[in-house]
C-alpha positions in Angstrom: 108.0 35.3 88.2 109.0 35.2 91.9 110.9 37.1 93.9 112.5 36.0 96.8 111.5 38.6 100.0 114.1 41.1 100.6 116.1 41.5 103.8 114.4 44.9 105.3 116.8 48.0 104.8 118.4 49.0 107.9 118.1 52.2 109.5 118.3 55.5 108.8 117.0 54.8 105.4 116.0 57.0 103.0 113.5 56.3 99.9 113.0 58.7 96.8 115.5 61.6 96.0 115.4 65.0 97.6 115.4 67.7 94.7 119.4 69.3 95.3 119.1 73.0 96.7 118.3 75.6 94.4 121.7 78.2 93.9 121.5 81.0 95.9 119.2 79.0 97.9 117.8 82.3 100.3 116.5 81.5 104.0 113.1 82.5 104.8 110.6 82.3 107.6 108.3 79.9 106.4 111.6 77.9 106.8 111.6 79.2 110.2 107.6 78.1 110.9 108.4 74.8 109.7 111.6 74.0 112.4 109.3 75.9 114.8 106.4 73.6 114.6 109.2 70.3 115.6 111.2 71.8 118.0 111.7 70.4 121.7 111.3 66.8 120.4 110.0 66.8 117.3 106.0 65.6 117.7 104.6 69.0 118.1 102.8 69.2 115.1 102.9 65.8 113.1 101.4 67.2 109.8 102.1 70.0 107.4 101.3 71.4 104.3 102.7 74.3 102.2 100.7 76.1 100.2 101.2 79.0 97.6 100.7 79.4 93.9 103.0 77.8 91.5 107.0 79.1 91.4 107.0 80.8 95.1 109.6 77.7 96.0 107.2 75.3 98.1 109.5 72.5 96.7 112.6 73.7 97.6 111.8 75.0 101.3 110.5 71.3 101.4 114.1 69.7 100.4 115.6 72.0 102.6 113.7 71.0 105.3 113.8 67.4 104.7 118.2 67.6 104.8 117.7 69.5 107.6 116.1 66.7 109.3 118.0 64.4 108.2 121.7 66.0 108.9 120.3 66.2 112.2 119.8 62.8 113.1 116.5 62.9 114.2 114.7 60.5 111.6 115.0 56.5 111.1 113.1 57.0 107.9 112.4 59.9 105.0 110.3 59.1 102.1 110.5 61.7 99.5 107.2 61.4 97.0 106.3 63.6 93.9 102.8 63.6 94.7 101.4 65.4 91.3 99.2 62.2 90.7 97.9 59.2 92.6 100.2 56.6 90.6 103.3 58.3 91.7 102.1 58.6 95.3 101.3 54.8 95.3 104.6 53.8 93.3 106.7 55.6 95.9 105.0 54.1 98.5 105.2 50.7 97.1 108.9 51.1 96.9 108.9 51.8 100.5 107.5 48.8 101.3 109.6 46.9 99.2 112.7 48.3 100.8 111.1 48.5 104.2 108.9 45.7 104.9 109.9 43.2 102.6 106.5 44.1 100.3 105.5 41.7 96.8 107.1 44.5 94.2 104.9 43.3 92.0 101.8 43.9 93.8 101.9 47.8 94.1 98.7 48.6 95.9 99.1 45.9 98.9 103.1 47.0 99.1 102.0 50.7 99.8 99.0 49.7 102.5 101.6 47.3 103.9 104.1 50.4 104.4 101.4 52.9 105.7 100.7 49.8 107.9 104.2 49.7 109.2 104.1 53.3 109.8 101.2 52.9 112.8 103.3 52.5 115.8 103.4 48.9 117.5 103.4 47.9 121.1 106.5 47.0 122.5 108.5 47.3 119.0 111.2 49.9 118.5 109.6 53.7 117.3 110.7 54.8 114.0 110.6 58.4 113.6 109.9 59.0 109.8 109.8 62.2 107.4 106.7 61.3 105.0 107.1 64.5 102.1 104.5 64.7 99.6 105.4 67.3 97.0 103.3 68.9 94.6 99.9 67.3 95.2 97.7 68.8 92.3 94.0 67.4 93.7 93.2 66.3 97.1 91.2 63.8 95.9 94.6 61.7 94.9 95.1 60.6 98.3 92.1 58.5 98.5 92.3 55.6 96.4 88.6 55.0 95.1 87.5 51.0 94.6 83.8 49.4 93.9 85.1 47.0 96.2 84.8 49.1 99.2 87.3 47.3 100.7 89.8 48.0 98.6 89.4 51.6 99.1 91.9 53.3 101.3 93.7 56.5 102.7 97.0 57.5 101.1 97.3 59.9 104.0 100.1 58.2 106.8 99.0 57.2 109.7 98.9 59.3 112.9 102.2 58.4 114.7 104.0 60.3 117.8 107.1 59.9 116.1 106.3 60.5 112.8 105.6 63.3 110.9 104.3 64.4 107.5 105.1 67.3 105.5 103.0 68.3 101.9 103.4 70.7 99.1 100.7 72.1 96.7 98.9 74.5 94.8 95.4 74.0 96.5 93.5 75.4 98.9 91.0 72.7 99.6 89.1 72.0 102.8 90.0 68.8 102.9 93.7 69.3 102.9 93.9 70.8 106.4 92.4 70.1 109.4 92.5 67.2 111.7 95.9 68.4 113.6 97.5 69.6 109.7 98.5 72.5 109.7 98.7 75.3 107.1 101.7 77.0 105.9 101.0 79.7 103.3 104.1 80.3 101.2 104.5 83.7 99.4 106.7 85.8 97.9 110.0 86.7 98.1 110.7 90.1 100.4 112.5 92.7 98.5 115.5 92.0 100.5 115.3 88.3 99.2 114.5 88.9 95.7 117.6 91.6 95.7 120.1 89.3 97.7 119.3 86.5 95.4 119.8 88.1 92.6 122.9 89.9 93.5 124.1 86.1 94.7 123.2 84.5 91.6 124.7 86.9 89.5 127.9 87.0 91.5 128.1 83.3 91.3 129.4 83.7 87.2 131.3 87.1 88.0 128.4 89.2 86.9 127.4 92.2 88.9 124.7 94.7 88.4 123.4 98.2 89.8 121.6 97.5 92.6 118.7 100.1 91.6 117.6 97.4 88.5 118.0 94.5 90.4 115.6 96.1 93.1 113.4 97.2 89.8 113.7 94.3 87.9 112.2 92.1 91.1 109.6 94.0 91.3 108.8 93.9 87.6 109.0 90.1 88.1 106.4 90.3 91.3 109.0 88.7 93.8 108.5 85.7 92.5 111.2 82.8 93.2 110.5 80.9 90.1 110.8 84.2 87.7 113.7 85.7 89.6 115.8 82.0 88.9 114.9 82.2 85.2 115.7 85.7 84.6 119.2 85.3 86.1 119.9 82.6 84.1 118.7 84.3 80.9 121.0 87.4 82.1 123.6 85.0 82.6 122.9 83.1 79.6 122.6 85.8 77.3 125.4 88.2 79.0 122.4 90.7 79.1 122.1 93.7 81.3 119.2 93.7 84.3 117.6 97.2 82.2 117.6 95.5 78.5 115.9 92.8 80.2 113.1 95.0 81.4 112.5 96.2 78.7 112.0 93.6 77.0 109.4 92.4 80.2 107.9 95.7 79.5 107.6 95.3 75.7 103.9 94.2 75.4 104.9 92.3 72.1 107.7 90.1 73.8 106.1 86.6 75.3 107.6 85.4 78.5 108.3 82.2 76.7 110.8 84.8 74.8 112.5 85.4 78.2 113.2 81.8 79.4 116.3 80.0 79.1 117.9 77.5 76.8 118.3 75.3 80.1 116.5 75.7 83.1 118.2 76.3 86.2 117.6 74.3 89.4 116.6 71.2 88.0 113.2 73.0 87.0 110.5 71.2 84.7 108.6 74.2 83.6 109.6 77.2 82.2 107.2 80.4 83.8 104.9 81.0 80.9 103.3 77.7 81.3 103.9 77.0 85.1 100.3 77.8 86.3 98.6 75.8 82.4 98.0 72.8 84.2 96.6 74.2 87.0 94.3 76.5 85.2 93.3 73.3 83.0 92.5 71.6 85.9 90.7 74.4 87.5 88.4 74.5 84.5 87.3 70.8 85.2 86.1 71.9 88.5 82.1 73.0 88.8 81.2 75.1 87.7 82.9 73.7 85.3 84.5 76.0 82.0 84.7 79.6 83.9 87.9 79.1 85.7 89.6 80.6 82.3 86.9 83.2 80.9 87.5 84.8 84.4 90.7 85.3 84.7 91.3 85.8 81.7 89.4 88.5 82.6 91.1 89.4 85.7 94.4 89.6 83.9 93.4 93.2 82.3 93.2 94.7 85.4 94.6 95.7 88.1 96.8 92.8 89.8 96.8 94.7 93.2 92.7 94.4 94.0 90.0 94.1 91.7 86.4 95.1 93.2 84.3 91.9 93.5 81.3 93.2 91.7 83.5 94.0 88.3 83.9 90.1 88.0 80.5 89.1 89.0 78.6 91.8 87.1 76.2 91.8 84.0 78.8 92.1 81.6 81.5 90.0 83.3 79.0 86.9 83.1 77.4 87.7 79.9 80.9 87.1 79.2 81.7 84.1 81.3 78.6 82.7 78.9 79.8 83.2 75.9 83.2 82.2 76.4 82.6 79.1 78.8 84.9 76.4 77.9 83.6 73.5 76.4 83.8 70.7 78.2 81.3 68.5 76.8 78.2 67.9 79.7 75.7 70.2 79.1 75.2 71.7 75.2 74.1 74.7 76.0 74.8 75.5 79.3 72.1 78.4 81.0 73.4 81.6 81.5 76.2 82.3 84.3 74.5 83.5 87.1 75.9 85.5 90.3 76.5 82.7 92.4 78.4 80.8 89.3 80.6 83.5 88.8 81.2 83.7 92.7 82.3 80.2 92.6 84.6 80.8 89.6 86.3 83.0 91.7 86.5 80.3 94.6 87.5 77.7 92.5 90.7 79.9 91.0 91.6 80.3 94.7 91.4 76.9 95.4 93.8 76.8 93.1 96.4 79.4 94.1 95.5 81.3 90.4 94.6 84.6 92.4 93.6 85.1 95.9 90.1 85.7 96.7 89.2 87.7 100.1 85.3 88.2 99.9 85.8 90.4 103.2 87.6 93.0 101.3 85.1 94.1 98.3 87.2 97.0 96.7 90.0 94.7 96.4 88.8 91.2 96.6 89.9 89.7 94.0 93.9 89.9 93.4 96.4 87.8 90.7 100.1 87.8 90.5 101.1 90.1 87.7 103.3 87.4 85.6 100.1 84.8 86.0 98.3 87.5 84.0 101.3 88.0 82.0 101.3 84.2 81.2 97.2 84.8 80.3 97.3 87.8 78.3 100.0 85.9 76.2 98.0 82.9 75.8 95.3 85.2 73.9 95.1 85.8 69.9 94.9 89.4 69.1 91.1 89.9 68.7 90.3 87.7 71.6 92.2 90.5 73.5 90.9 93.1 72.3 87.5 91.9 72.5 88.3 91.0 76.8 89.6 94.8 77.0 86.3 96.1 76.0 84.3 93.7 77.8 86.6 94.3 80.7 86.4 98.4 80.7 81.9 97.3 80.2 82.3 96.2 83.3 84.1 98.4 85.1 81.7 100.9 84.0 79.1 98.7 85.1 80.4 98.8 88.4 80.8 102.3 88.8 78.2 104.5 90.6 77.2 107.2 89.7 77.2 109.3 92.6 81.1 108.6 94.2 79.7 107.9 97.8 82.5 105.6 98.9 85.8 107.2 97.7 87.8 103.7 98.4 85.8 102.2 95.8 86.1 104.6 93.5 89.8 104.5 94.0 90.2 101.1 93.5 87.8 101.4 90.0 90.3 104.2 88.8 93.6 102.2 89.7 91.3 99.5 87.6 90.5 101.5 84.6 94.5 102.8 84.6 95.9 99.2 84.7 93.3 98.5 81.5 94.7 101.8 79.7 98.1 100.3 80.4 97.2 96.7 79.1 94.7 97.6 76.2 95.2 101.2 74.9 94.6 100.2 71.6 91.9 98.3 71.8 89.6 101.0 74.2 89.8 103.5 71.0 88.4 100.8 68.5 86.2 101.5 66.8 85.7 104.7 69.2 86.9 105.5 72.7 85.4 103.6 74.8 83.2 105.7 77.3 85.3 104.1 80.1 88.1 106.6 79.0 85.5 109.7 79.8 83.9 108.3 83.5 88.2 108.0 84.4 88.8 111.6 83.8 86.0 113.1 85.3 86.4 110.5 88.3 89.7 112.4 88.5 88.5 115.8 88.4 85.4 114.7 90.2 87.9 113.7 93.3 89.9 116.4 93.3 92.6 115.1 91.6 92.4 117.8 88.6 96.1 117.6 87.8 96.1 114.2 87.2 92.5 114.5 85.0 94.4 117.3 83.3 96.9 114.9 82.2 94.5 112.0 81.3 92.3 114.1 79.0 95.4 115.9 77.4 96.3 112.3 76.4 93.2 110.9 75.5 92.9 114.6 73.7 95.9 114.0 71.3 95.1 110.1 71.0 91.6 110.7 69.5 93.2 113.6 67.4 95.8 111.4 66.2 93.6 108.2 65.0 90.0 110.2 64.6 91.0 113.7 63.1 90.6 117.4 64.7 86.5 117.1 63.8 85.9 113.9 64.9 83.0 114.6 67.6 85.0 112.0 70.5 88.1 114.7 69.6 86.1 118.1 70.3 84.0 116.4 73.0 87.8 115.8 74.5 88.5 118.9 74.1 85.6 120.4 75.8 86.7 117.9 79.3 90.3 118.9 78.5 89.9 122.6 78.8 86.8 122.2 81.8 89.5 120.8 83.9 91.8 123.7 83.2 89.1 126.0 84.5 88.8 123.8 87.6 92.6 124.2 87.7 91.9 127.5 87.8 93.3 128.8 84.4 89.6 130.6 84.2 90.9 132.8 81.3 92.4 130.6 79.4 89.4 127.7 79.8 87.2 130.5 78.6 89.4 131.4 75.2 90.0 127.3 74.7 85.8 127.0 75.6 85.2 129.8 72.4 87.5 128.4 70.0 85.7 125.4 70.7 82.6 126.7 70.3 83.3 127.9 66.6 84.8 124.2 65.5 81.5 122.8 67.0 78.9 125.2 65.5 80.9 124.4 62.2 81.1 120.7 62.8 77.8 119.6 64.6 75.8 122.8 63.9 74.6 125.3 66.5 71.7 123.1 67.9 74.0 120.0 68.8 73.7 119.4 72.8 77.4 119.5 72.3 77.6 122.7 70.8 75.3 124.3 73.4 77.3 122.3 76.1 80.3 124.0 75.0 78.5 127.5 75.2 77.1 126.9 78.8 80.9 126.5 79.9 81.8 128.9 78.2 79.5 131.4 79.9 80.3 129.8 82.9 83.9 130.6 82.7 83.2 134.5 81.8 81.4 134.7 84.8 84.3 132.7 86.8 86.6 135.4 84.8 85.1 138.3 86.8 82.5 139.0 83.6 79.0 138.1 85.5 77.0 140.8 83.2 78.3 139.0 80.3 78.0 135.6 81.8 74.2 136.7 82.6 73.3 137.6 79.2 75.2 134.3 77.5 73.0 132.3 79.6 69.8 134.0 79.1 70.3 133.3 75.2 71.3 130.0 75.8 68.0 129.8 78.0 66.5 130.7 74.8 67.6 128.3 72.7 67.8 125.3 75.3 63.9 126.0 75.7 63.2 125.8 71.7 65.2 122.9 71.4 64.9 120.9 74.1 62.1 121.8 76.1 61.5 124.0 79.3 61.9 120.5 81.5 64.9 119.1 80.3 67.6 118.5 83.0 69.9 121.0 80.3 67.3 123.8 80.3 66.8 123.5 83.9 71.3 124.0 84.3 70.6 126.6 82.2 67.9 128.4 84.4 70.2 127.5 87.5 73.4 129.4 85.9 71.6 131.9 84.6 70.3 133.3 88.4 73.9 132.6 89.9 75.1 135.3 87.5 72.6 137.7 87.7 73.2 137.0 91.5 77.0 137.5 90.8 76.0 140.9 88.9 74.9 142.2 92.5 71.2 141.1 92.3 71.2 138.8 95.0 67.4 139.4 95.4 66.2 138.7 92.1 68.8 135.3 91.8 67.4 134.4 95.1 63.8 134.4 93.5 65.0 132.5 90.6 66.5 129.7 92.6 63.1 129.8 94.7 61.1 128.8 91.8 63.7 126.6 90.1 63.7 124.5 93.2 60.2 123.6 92.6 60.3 122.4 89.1 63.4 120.5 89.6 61.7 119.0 92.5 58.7 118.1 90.7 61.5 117.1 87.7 64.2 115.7 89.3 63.0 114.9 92.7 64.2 115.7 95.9 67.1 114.1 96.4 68.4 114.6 92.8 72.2 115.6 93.4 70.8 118.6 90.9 68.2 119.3 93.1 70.2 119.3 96.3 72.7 122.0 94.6 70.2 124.2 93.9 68.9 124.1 97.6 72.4 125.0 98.5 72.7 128.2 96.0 69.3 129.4 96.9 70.3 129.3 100.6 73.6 131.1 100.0 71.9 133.9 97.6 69.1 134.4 100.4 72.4 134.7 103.2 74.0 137.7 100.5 70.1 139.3 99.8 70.2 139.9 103.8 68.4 136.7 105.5 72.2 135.3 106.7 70.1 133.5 109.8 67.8 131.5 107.5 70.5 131.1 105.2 72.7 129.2 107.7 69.6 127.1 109.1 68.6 126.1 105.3 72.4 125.2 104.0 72.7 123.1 107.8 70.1 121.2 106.6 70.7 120.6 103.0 74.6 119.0 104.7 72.5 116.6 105.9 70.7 115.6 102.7 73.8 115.6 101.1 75.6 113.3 103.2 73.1 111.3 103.4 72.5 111.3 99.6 76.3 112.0 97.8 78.4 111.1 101.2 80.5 112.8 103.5 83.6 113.0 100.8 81.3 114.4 97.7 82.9 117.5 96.6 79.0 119.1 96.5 79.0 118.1 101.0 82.3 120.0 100.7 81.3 123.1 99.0 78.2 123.2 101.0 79.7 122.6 104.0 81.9 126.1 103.5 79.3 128.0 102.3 77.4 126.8 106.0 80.9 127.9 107.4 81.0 131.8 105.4 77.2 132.0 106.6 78.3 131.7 110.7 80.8 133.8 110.0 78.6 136.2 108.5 75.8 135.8 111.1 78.3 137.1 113.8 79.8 133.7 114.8 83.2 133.9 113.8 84.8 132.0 116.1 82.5 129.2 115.0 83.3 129.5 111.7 86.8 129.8 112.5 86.8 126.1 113.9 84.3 124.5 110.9 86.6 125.9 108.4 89.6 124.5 110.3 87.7 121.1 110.3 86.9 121.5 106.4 89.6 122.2 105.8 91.5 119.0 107.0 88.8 117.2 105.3 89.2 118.4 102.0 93.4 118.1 102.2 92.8 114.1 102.8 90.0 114.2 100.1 91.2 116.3 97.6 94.4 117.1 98.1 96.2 120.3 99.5 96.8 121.6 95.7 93.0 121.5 94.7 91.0 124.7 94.0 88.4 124.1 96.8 91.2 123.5 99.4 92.9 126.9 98.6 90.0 128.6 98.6 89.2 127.3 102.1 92.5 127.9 103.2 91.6 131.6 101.9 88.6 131.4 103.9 90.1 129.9 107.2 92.5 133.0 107.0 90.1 135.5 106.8 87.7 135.0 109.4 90.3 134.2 112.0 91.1 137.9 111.2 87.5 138.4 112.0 87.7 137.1 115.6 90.6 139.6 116.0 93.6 137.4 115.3 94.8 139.8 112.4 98.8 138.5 113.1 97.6 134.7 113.0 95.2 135.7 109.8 98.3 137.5 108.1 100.8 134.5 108.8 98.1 132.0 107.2 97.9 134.2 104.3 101.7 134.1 103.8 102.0 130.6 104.5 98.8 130.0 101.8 100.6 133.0 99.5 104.2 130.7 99.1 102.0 127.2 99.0 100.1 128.9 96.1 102.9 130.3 94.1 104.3 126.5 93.9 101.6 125.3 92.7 100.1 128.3 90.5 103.0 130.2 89.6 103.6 133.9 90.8 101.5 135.3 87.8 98.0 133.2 88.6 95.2 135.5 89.2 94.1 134.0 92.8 97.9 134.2 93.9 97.7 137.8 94.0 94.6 138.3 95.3 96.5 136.6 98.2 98.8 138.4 98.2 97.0 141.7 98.6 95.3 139.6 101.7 98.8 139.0 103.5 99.8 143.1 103.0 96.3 143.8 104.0 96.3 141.7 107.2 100.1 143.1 108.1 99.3 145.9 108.1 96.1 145.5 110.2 98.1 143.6 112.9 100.3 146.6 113.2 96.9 148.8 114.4 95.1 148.6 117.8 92.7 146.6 118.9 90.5 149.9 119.2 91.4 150.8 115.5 90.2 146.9 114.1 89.2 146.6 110.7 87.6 144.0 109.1 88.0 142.5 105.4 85.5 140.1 103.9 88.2 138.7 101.3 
């Protein structure tokens, strides 16, 4: 039937319905950007899209910048679209036209080209400034309306128009969104300030208060996130819950966000935040190469949501994963295996799509997702499907991780990795065993410097394989050994040598007296007698243990060769520097021959030789030989390597010895800053060069300066030893001793090789 042509609406007319403002509606800059980019006459930038993942309020900063525009009587026309599909787009268009230029209603596709048509300015006619919004445009490829006939085929885009303007929200990232005078808005989070003042608001608004330490907690359990603050103050609000019971029920691994949403949704939402990112990721697994979008982040969302290092996800095991688990989607029936470049444009294609954010120019942390998107994935998983992704996930991290710590940013970010898995997955990384993930963490730790913290991961991972495996379990002594080592490197050396012999009987009785374990366990065990002040005793362990490493595992095995190594830095220790130098002369060239030369093993030996031959009398050589061996080991472990470090003060000791001590005065001042922003000011190695640095600047004759480093060192040590520690009063003999020197004349100078 026909219908007679409507009179045009008059103007200002508005067509479609501009979402009401969300309560506790908070003011934000990208609101500010977007006045900013009209002001002075409103054609300074005639297109603009928002863009952000799903919930961080494109919409609403969209509706409050249409009102805006509209209360201020600067538009003739707004059009308000939900763009989340082409119909839609071409419906509300066709309605325009309908009410606008008197368009056939019953002919959609010519009534929305005849509007775009009117929206082209026209010579000599009246200029109608118009608001175009297109909200929520899930693919870019929407806005072209695709025909055989090519004629047929046209732009949804509006036409370029000084007085018109065009403003877009979505999810997507594409190319083809931006450009050609559009310009790009990227919406995030909410500040803390925001998240706390909207919740405070929102609560307030039904008489509710709450302390303002969980509100500032709880928004940063729920990431900042608009979306996920409104929900969880309506289920507060709903539920007459407190801000704390709600957290923990966030922070209960067995509660589903679906558990925390509200009967009704507030703010005339249509998704609830478990499943406000499904249809994107659905979509993003249509998109080539098609079926990895998921598989990835699913597994991205076991680790850490702050920076994942790019070559975890693009790895071996990540795409032997990505292969397996590739989402069907019906093309190819056995698709070839994922290769680097496929899992690379997984990544792309899950930025593309506002699922994580993907910056390729920060490796270490190139890859980073919102905590509740991975919140929303890990829930979508079935038990075993999650345990499986935990060990595939901790594979690759140890995959990724080399074995010689050269870049300590890297390493950093693989440890804050390997935590945020031990906080997703603990169960699953100790079936059916511990997963060796577990071991490479702690001794990263320790490795780093960080032996407090290594301390406290083994002591856990000690009871937790005691608890599940049993006291004999081999994972549970092997624990044990790594538990107590990193006491010793604490510097509990008496106590790591009674744990290390306990030890040693549960091993011989367990694994037998041959195991590698078991003779593991007696090498640190030695090792701490000699550390213990015991080098005669420490000599003699080792030369049995030489004994028996030989017999069972061969004079060239990397063990026997440790073996050979420990055994002449006792007898060296014992006060024959001579014979240990000797030793270490013709060590080197086996483990050279062995190892090669740029084996870290090898390059440590270089450096004990060179210090042995400093104490047998050749200090001059000695400091030549360790200068170059600093070299080698920058070059080969990097500058931060706790091997550089130790070699670096031992280069520093030698000066000193050769007569230089102002010049080893100033490289032990140097080390020593190094080591406090690599290690820490509360490792052993930084003490000790803060022992070190206070001594030989009583060398050069600053006994007062020397005595006040002591006591500043003697009062940092006593915090962080305790009073009773052997090394704390060794110091403290040093401060009375270097008093008491400053008291004396200059012709009366003493010195003290502490």
């Amino acid at each position: 039937m026909q219908h007679a042509p409507r009179e045009p609406a008059s103007w200002p007319h508005q067509v479609g319905v501009i979402p009401s403002p969300a309560r506790s509606f908070q003011h934000r800059a990208e609101a500010d950007r977007l006045r900013a980019a009209v002001e002075g006459g409103g054609t300074a930038v005639l297109s603009q899209v928002l863009t952000g993942m799903g919930g961080v309020g494109k919409t609403q900063l969209a509706a409050d910048y249409s009102r805006a525009a509209w209360d201020d009587g600067g538009l003739d026309v707004l059009v308000w679209v939900t763009a989340s599909a082409q119909s839609p787009v071409v419906s509300g268009y066709a309605q325009a036209g309908v009410e606008l230029c008197r368009a056939d209603p019953e002919d959609p596709d010519h009534a929305a080209k005849q509007f775009l048509a009117w929206l082209a300015p026209k010579p000599g006619q009246r200029p109608c400034r118009w608001l175009i919004v297109l909200d929520d445009v899930a693919d870019p490829s929407d806005l072209i309306v695709h025909s055989h006939d090519p004629g047929k085929r046209y732009s949804l885009w509006p036409p370029v128009s000084a007085h018109g303007r065009v403003l877009l929200t979505t999810r997507r990232r594409d190319a083809a969104l931006f450009g050609d005078g559009r310009r790009r808005i990227e919406v995030g989070l909410f500040t803390p300030a925001e998240s706390a003042a909207y919740l405070t608001a929102a609560l307030n608004a039904h008489g509710r208060t709450e302390r303002a330490d969980q509100l500032t907690a709880l928004a940063d359990d729920l990431g900042h996130l608009p979306l996920a603050l409104a929900q969880a103050a309506a289920y507060l609000i709903d539920s007459d819950e407190t801000a704390a019971t709600y957290r923990d029920l966030l922070a209960d691994r067995a509660t589903r966000l679906s558990d925390l949403a509200p009967d009704t949704l507030p703010d005339e939402q249509a998704t609830a935040l478990a499943a406000a990112w499904s249809l994107s990721i659905d979509r993003a697994d249509t998109l080539r190469p098609a079926g990895l979008a998921r598989p990835m982040l699913h597994l991205a969302a076991l680790l850490d949501a702050n920076g994942i290092p790019q070559p975890v996800l693009t790895g071996e095991p990540a795409r032997a994963h990505l292969t397996t688990h590739r989402t069907a989607t019906g093309s190819t029936p056995e698709p070839p295996p994922v290769s680097p470049s496929d899992a690379m444009r997984a990544l792309r294609v899950l930025d593309r799509l506002s699922l994580i954010d993907h910056q390729p120019s920060t490796p270490h942390q190139a890859v980073r997702v919102h905590q509740l998107i991975q919140r929303a994935t890990r829930d979508a998983l079935s038990p075993d499907q999650h345990d499986q992704l935990a060990r595939t996930a901790a594979g690759a991290l140890l995959a990724s991780w080399p074995e010689i710590e050269r870049d300590t940013d890297l390493a950093q970010a693989l440890r804050t990795n390997a935590d945020a898995l031990t906080r997703h997955a603990t169960d699953a990384l100790y079936r059916p065993d511990p997963h060796p993930l577990l071991y490479r963490l702690g001794h990263s730790l320790g490795d780093s410097g960080q032996v407090t913290a290594a301390i406290e991961h083994f002591e856990r991972l000690a009871a937790t394989t005691r608890s599940r495996l049993g006291s004999d379990h081999p994972d549970t002594l092997t624990t044990r050994g790594n538990l107590t080592r990193m006491r010793g490197e604490a510097g509990d050396v008496a106590g790591a040598a009674q744990a290390f012999a306990d030890l040693l009987e549960d091993m011989v009785r367990v694994l037998g007296p041959d195991h590698p374990d078991t003779l593991t366990t007696r090498s640190y065990l030695a090792a701490m007698r000699g550390r213990a002040g015991d080098a005669a005793g420490a000599a003699q362990a080792f030369a049995d243990l030489l004994a028996i490493r030989e017999r069972v595992l061969g004079p060239d095995h990397p063990d026997t060769l440790a073996t050979r190594n420990n055994l002449a830095a006792m007898r060296g220790q014992a006060g024959d520097a001579a014979g240990a130098a000797q030793a270490f002369a013709d060590l080197l060239a086996i483990r050279e021959r062995v190892l090669g030369p740029d084996h870290p093993d090898t390059l440590a030996l270089r450096s004990n030789l060179a210090a042995m031959r400093g104490r047998a009398g050749d200090v001059a050589g000695a400091a030549q030989a360790l200068a170059d061996v600093v070299e080698d080991m920058v070059r080969v472990l990097g500058p931060d390597h706790p091997d550089t470090l130790t070699t670096r003060s031992n280069l520093a000791a030698m000066r000193g010895e050769a007569g230089d001590a102002a010049g080893a005065t100033q490289a032990f001042a140097d080390l020593l800053e190094h080591m406090v922003r690599v290690l820490g000011p509360d490792h052993p190695y930084t003490l000790t060069t803060r022992v070190n640095l206070a001594g030989m600047r009583g060398r050069t004759g600053d006994a007062a300066g020397a005595a006040q480093a002591f006591a500043d060192l003697l009062e940092h040590m006593v915090r962080v030893l305790g009073p009773a520690h052997p090394q704390v009063r060794i110091v403290r003999r040093n401060t009375d001793r270097w008093r008491k020197e400053a008291k004396r004349t200059p012709g009366t100078f003493r010195n003290d090789r502490s």
